[in-house]
C-alpha positions in Angstrom: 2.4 -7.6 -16.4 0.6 -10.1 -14.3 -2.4 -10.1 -12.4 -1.6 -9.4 -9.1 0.2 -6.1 -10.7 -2.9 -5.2 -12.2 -4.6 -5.5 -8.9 -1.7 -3.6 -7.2 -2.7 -0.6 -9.3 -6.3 -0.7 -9.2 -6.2 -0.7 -5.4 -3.7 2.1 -5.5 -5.9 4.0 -8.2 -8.7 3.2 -5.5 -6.6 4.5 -2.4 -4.9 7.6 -4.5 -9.4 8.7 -5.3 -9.7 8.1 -1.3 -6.8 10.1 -0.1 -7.1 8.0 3.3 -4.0 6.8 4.6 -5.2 4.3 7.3 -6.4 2.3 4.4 -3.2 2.0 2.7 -1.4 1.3 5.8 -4.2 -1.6 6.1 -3.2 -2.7 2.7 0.3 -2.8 3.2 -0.4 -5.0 6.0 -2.7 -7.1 4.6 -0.2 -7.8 1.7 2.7 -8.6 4.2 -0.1 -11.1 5.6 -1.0 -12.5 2.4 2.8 -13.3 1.6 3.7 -15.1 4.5 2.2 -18.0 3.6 3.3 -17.8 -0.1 7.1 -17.6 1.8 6.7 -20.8 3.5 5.2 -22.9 0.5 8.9 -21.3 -1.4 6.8 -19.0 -4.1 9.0 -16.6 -3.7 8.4 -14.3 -6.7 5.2 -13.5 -5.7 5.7 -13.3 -1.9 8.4 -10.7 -2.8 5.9 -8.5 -5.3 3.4 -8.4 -2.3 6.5 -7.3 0.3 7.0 -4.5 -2.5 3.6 -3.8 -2.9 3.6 -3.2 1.4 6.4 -0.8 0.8 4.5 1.4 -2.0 1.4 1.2 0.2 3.2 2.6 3.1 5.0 4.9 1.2 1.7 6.1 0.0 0.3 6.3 3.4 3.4 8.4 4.7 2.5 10.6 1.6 -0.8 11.3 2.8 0.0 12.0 6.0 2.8 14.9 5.3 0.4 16.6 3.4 -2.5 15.9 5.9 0.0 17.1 8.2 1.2 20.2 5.8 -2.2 21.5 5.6 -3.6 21.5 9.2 -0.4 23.4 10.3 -0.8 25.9 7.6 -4.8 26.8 9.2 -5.7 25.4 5.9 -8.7 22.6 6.9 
């Protein structure tokens, strides 16, 4: 395990307490912006961790909002 994966879970141990899905959907793109650069200098393996760690972030965020979505329909607020 290397840093940047213990940084991926922190932040998503940070965003799971929040329960806010803008912010993962900020940190999914802010890790698709951090790895562009890391694509063009050809550090792949890392570039591609922070493309995966977008995905789990937007998954995340897409999680948040069926169930924000699940509860306001219900009359549940």
């Amino acid at each position: 395990m290397k840093i940047q994966d213990l940084a991926f879970f922190v932040a998503l141990a940070f965003l799971i307490y929040k329960h806010n899905p803008r912010l993962a959907v900020v940190g999914g793109f802010l890790c698709l912006v951090l790895s562009i650069p890391l694509f063009s200098f050809w550090i792949f393996f890392t570039a591609q961790r922070l493309v995966w760690y977008a995905a789990g972030f937007f998954l995340l965020a897409i999680i948040f909002y069926l169930f924000y979505n699940d509860k306001h329909e219900n009359g549940n607020s």
